[in-house]
Structure formats: C-alpha cells, structure tokens
Backbone as JSON, one array per atom type, in Angstrom:
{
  "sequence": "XXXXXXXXXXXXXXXXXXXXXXXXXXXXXXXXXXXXXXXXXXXXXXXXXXXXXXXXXXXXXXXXXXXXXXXXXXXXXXXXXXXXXXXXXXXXXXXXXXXXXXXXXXXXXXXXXX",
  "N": [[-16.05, 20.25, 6.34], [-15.73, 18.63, 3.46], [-15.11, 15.38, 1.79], [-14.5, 13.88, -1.26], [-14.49, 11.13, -3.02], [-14.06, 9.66, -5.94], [-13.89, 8.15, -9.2], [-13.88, 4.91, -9.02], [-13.91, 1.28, -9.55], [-15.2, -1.45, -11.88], [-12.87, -3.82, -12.51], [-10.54, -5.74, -14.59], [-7.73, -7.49, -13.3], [-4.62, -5.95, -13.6], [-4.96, -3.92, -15.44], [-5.2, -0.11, -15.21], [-6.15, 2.31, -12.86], [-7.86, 5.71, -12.23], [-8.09, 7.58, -9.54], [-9.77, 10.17, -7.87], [-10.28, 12.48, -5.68], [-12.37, 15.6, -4.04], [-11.62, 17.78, -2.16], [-13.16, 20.22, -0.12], [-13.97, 22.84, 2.0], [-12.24, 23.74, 3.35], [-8.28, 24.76, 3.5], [-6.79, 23.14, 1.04], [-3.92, 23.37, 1.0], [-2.9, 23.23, 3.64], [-2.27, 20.79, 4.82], [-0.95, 18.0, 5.17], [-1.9, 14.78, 3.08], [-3.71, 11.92, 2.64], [-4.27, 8.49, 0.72], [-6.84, 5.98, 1.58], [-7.9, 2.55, 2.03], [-10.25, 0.12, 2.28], [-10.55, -3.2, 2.69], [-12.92, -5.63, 2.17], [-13.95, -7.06, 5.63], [-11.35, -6.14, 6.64], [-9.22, -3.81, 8.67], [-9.05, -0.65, 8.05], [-6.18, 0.92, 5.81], [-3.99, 2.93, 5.45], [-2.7, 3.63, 2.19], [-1.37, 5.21, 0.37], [0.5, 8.24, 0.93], [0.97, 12.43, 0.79], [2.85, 14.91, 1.16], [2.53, 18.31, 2.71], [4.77, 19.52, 1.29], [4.93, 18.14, -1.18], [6.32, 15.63, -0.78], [5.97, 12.12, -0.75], [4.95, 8.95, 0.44], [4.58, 5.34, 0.76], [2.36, 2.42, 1.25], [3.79, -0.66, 1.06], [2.85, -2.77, -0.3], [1.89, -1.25, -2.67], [3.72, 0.0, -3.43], [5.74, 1.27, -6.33], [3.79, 0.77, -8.16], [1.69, 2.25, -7.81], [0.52, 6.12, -7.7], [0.51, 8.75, -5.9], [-0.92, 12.08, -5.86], [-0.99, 15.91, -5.72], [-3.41, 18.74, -6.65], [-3.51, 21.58, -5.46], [-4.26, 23.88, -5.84], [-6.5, 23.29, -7.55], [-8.15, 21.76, -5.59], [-8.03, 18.45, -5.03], [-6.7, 15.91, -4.53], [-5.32, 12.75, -5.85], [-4.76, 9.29, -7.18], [-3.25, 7.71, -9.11], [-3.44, 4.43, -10.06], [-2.06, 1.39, -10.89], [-1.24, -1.4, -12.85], [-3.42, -3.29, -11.75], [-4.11, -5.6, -8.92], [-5.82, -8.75, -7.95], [-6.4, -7.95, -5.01], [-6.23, -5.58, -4.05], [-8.83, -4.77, -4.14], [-11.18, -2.95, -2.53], [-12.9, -0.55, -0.6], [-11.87, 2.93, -1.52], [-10.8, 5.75, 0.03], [-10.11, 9.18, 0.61], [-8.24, 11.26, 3.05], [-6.75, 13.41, 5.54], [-3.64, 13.21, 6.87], [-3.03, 12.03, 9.75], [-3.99, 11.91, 13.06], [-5.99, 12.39, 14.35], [-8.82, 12.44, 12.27], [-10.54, 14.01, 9.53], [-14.24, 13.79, 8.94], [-14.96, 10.92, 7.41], [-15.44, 10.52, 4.09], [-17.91, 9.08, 1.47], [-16.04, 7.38, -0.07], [-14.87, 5.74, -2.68], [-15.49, 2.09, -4.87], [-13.22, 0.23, -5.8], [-12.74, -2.5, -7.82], [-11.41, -5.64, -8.53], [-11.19, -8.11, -10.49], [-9.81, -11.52, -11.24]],
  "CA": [[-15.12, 19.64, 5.39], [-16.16, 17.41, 2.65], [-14.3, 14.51, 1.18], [-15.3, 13.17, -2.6], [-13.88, 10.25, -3.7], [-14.67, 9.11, -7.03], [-13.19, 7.1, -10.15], [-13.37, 3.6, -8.84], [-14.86, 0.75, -10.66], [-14.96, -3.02, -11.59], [-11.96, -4.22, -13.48], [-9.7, -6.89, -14.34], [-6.46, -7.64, -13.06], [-3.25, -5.7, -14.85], [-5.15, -2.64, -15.85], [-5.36, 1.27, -14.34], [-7.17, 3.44, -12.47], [-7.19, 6.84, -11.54], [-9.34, 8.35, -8.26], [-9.7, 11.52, -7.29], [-10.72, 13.46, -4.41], [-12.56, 16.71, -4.16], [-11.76, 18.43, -0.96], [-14.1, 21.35, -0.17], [-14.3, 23.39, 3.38], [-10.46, 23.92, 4.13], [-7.28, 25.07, 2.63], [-5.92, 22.11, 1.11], [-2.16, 23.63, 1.26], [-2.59, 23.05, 4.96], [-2.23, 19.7, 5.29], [-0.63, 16.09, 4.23], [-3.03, 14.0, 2.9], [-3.44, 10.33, 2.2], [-5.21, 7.88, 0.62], [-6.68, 5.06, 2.66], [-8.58, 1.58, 1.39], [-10.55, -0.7, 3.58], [-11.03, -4.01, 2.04], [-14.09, -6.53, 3.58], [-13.2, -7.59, 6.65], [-10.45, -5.98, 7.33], [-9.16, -2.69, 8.85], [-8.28, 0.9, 7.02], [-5.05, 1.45, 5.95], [-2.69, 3.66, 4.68], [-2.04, 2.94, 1.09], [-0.2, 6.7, -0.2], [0.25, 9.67, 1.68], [1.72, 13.26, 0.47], [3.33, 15.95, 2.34], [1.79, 19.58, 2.14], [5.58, 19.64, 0.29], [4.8, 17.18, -2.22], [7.0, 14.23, -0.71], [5.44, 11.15, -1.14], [5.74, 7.83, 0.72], [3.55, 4.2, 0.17], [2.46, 0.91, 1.4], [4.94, -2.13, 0.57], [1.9, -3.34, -1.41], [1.37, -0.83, -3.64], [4.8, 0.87, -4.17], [6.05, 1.04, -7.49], [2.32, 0.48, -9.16], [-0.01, 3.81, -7.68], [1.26, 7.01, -7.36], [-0.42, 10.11, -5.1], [-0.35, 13.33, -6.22], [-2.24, 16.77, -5.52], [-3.46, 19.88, -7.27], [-3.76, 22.27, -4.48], [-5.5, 25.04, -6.7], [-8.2, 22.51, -8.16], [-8.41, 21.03, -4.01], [-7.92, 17.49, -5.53], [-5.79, 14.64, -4.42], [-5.08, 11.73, -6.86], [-4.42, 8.35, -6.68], [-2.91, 6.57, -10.27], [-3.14, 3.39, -9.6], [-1.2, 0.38, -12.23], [-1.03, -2.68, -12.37], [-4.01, -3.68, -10.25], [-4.41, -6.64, -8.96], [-7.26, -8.71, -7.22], [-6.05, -8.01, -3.67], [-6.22, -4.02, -4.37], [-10.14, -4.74, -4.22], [-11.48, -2.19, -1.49], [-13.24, 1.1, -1.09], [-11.12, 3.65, -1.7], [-11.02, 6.99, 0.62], [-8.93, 9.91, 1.11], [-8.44, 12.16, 4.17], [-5.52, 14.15, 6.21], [-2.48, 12.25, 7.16], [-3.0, 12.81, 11.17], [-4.5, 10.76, 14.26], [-7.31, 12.62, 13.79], [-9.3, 12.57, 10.35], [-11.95, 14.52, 9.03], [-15.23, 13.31, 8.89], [-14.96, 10.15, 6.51], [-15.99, 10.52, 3.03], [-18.55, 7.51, 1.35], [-14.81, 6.2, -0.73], [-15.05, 4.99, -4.18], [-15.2, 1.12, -4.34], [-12.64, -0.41, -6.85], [-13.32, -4.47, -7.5], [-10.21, -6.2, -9.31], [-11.15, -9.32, -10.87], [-8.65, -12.0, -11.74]],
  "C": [[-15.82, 18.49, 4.68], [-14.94, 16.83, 1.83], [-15.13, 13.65, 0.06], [-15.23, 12.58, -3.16], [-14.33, 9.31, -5.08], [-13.63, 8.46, -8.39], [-12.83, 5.48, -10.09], [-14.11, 2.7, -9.69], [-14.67, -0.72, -10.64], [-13.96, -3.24, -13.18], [-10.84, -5.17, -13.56], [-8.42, -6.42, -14.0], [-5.25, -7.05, -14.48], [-3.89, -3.93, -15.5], [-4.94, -1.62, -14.9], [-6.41, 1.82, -13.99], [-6.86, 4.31, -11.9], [-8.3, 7.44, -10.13], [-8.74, 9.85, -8.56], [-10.53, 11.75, -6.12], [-11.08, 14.62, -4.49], [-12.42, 16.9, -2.46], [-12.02, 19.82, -0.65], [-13.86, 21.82, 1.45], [-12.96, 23.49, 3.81], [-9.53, 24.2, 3.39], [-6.56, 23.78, 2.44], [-4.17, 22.06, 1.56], [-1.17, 23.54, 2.36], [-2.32, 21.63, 5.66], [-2.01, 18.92, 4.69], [-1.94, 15.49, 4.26], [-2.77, 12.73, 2.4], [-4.81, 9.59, 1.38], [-5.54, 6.57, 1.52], [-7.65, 3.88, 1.86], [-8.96, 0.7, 2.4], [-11.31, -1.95, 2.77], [-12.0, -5.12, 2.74], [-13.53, -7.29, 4.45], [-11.88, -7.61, 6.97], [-10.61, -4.56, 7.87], [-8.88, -1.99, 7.37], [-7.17, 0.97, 6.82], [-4.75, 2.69, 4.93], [-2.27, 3.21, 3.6], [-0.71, 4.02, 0.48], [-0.59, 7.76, 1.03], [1.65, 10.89, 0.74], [1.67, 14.71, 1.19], [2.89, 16.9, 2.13], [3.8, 19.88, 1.12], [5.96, 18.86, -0.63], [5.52, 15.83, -2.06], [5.85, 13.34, -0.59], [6.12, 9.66, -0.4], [4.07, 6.5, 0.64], [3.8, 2.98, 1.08], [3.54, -0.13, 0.76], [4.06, -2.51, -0.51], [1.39, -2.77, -2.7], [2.93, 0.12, -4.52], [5.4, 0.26, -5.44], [4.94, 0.67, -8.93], [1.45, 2.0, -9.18], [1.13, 5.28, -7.54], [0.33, 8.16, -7.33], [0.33, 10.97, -5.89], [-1.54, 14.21, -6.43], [-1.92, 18.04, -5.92], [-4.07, 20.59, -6.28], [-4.94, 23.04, -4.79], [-6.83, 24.35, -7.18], [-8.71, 21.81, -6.38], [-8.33, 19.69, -4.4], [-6.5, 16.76, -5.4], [-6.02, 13.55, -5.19], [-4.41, 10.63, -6.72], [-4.31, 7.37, -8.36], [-2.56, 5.28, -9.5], [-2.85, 2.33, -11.01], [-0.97, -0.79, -11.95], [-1.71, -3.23, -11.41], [-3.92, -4.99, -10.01], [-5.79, -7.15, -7.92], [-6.89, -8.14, -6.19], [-5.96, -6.6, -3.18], [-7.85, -3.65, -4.29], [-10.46, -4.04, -2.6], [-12.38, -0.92, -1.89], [-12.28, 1.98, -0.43], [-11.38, 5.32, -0.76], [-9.78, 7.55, 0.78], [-8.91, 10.78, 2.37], [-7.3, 12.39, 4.5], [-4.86, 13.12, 6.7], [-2.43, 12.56, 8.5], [-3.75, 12.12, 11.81], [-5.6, 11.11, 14.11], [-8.09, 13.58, 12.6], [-10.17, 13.69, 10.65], [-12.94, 13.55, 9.09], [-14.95, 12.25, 7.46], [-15.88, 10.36, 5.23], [-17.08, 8.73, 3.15], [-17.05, 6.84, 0.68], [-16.06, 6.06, -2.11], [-14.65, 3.65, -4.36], [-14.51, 1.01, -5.88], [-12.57, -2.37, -6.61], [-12.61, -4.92, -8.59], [-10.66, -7.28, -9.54], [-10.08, -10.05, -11.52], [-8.81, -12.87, -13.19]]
}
C-alpha cells in the first residue's frame, strides 16, 4: 500500500488549499479514511475522516473551514482546506481510519504564515 500526499505549501493566513492523496495497492471502497496532521512537537491527529459511505466527521479546529472528500474510482482522498490559519501549520498525511494504519506516507507540509 502506498500513500501520496501532495498539494501542501507555504502560505499566508486566510487563504486555501487543496491536498490530495493517491492511494495505490488496495481497494479504496474498502475502507474509511482520514486525514491526519502532525505539527512540530506535537502528536498526530485526526483532523477529517470519511466513511467508506461518504459520511464525514472533523476536528473542533478545523470544522466549518476544510472539508474531506473521496473519489473512489481515481483512489484519491481530498482535503479542501479554507480559511487557514497559522496554527493549521503541519505536515499533512492521510491513511485508514482504524487502530492500525498503513505504512505512513512522507505527508505534504503546509506552513501558514500570519
């Protein structure tokens, strides 16, 4: 299984960004997936996750700004993100919604300046 996270970048506060994910080696249709962000010195979390039936649930910190969403047929999970702000500064990874992941992608780092 490979995980491909890409679209992140350096940008000011208040603008968008979109990620994506290529997920290769598995049927995506089989599994919830999430996105996860690990900013320096801290842990990983949970920012979006979406159900193999498209429900959708979010961090406190990001709800109402990002919004997951996945094209099964292209294998690609998505992560609009709005309204960034600095504190959204992390690298960005996606993987299965489940105790135990896949092999960790490298993430795509996004860097919010204020």
């Amino acid at each position: 299984v490979q995980l491909q996270a890409c679209g992140g970048g350096i940008v000011q506060a208040g603008v968008s960004l979109r990620l994506s994910c290529v997920v290769s080696g598995i049927n995506l249709n089989n599994y919830d997936m999430g996105w996860y962000r690990q900013a320096p010195g801290k842990q990983r979390e949970l920012v979006a996750g979406i159900s193999r039936d498209g429900s959708t649930n979010y961090a406190d910190s990001v709800k109402d700004r990002f919004t997951i969403s996945r094209d099964n047929a292209k294998k690609t999970v998505n992560l609009q993100m709005n309204r960034l702000k600095p504190e959204d500064t992390a690298v960005y990874y996606c993987n299965k919604k489940s105790i135990v992941k896949f092999l960790w992608g490298q993430g795509t780092l996004v860097t919010v300046s204020s």
